[in-house]
C-alpha positions, 0 to 999 in steps of 0.5 A: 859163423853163426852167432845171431841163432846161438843168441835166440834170434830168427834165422836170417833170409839167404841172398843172391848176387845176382838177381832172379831176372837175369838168370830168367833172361838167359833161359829164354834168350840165350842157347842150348848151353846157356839156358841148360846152366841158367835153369840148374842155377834157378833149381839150385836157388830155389832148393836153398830157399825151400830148406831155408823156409821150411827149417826157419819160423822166421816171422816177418816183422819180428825184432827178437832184440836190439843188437849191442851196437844198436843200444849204445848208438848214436853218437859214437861207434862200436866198442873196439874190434878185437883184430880180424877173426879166423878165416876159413875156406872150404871147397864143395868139390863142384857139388851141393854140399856146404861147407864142404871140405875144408881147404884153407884155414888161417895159418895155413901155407898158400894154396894155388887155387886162385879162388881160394885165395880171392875168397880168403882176401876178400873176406879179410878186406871187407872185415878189415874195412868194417874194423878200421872204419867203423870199429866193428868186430866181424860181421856180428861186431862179437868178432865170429870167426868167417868161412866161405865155401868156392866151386859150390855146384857145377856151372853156378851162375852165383853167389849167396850169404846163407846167414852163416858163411859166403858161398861162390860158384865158379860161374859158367865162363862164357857169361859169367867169370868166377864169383870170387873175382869183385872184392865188392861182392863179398862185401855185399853179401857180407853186408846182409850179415850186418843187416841181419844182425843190427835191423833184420830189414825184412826182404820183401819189396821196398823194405827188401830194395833198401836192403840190397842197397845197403848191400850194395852201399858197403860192398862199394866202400869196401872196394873203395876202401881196398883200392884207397879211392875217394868219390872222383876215383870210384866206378860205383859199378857194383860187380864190375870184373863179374861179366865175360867179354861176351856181355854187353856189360860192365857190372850188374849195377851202377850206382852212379847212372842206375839202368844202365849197367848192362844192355846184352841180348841174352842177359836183357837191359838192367832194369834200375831206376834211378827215381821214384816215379819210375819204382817198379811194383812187381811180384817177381825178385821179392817185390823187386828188390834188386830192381828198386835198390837203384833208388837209395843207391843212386841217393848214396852216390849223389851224397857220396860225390857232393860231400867228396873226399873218402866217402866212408868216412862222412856219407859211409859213416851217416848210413852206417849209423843210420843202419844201427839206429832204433829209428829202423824198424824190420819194415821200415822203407825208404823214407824212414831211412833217408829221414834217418839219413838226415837226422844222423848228419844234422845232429853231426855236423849241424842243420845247415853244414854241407854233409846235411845239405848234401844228404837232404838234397840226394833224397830229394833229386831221387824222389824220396823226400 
């Protein structure tokens, strides 16, 4: 798939799973094995993101258009989803190449490689999750077809959206299981799709951080949606299943108690904050984007589990819209969301409802309003 480069626009930025600073913990603190795995992972990610900089002529800033859902916002949904579109798996045969080769396709009989088929389910439920709730046609709502890569490189300690497909390694089974097995990563990393082709957030700094967290927003409500849970069943870990028994860990991040997903002496302590007052202003992970989005998230949880009930179809619906208003620009942070936040369910359900009062007061408990 890659529909928003046949329609004119700039080449979407690629996104990791897990973040930079895990992967630079486990170099210095882990053993010989684990630092060799964690270093070729980083060489791995960096030589997608210099074929990524050097073929894009992406401008920071730049909006080419207004998607289709965009210009017929706000006060309903897309048109109508056509049904699923056409899946496609391929395997890189453990080495660097993408696609690779085609393994399984649509149709096909099933195959006996289970991450194979934990690409292919997942990849369907989070389409299915984006067309029964929100009418949406694919990841471009232009129902393109999705593909996804397994076993790319040896030992691969990740995950990425390249703009055009998933790719998944195997991960290195001693810290990390198989980047297949959380239906909530692909539905991340599928997200960015839809960022990309709705608001082309920019992926630098807080602008960045509320990108991976509305990444990490829908990729939660897909679990959700998948496993029928409301907002009391839900672990709101993000990645949970991801970690081996050797972790001290139970996902990459929490959304309900940001910073405190893992403590682990080679992984290091998860470094989200929950508040503003505690945003981090580095260089490192573009500006802190996996570190600063525990700020909307924990924001996203607060209003999820204070409206209660199934928390795509209010708090999931109001972001969702939010994320397809003209309000948001490529730059826009934090504030403009949440203010957009609030405006989406005050027009929906009244200044005074709950959903509102529910919305206005998670921005508020986090620091941003």
């Amino acid at each position: 798939m890659n529909s928003s480069l046949q329609r004119g626009r700039a080449r979407p930025h690629r996104c990791w799973f897990v973040p930079p600073h895990i992967v630079e913990s486990i170099v210095r603190r882990g053993n010989d094995d684990q630092r060799d795995r964690a270093f070729r992972t980083l060489q791995n990610d960096m030589s997608f993101r210099t074929l990524r900089t050097g073929s894009s002529g992406q401008r920071l800033g730049a909006r080419p258009f207004l998607s289709r859902n965009r210009q017929r916002l706000i006060a309903g949904l897309g048109a109508g989803a056509a049904g699923p579109p056409r899946l496609t798996i391929y395997s890189a045969d453990h080495r660097l190449r993408v696609p690779g080769r085609l393994i399984w396709r649509q149709g096909d009989e099933e195959i006996g490689d289970r991450a194979v088929r934990e690409a292919r389910d997942y990849l369907d439920a989070t389409v299915r999750f984006y067309s029964d709730v929100f009418r949406r046609d694919s990841i471009d709502n232009a129902g393109s077809p999705l593909s996804g890569t397994v076993h790319f490189a040896r030992d691969y300690d990740n995950a990425f959206w390249n703009g055009a497909e998933m790719v998944f390694g195997d991960g290195d089974r001693e810290l990390f299981n198989r980047f297949t097995v959380s239906v909530d990563i692909i539905g991340h990393e599928l997200t960015h799709g839809v960022t990309d082709d709705e608001s082309s957030l920019i992926y630098w700094g807080e602008t960045g951080a509320l990108n991976e967290s509305i990444s990490d927003v829908f990729g939660s409500l897909v679990k959700q949606y998948h496993l029928d849970q409301d907002v009391r069943d839900a672990d709101w870990l993000v990645g949970e299943g991801l970690f081996t028994e050797e972790v001290n860990g139970v996902a990459l991040r929490s959304m309900k108690a940001p910073g405190t997903a893992y403590d682990d002496p080679v992984l290091g302590v998860d470094p989200q904050p929950a508040h503003m007052k505690d945003y981090q202003r580095v260089f490192t992970d573009n500006g802190g984007v996996h570190i600063n989005s525990g700020i909307p998230n924990h924001a996203f949880y607060l209003a999820a589990v204070d409206i209660g009930g199934k928390a795509w179809e209010t708090t999931g619906l109001v972001w969702y819209l939010a994320l397809l208003s003209p309000r948001l620009r490529p730059t826009s942070g934090f504030r403009e969301f949440a203010d957009s936040t609030v405006s989406i369910a005050e027009q929906r359900y009244g200044v005074t409802s709950d959903e509102a009062v529910a919305i206005r007061g998670a921005w508020t408990e986090v620091g941003v309003l």
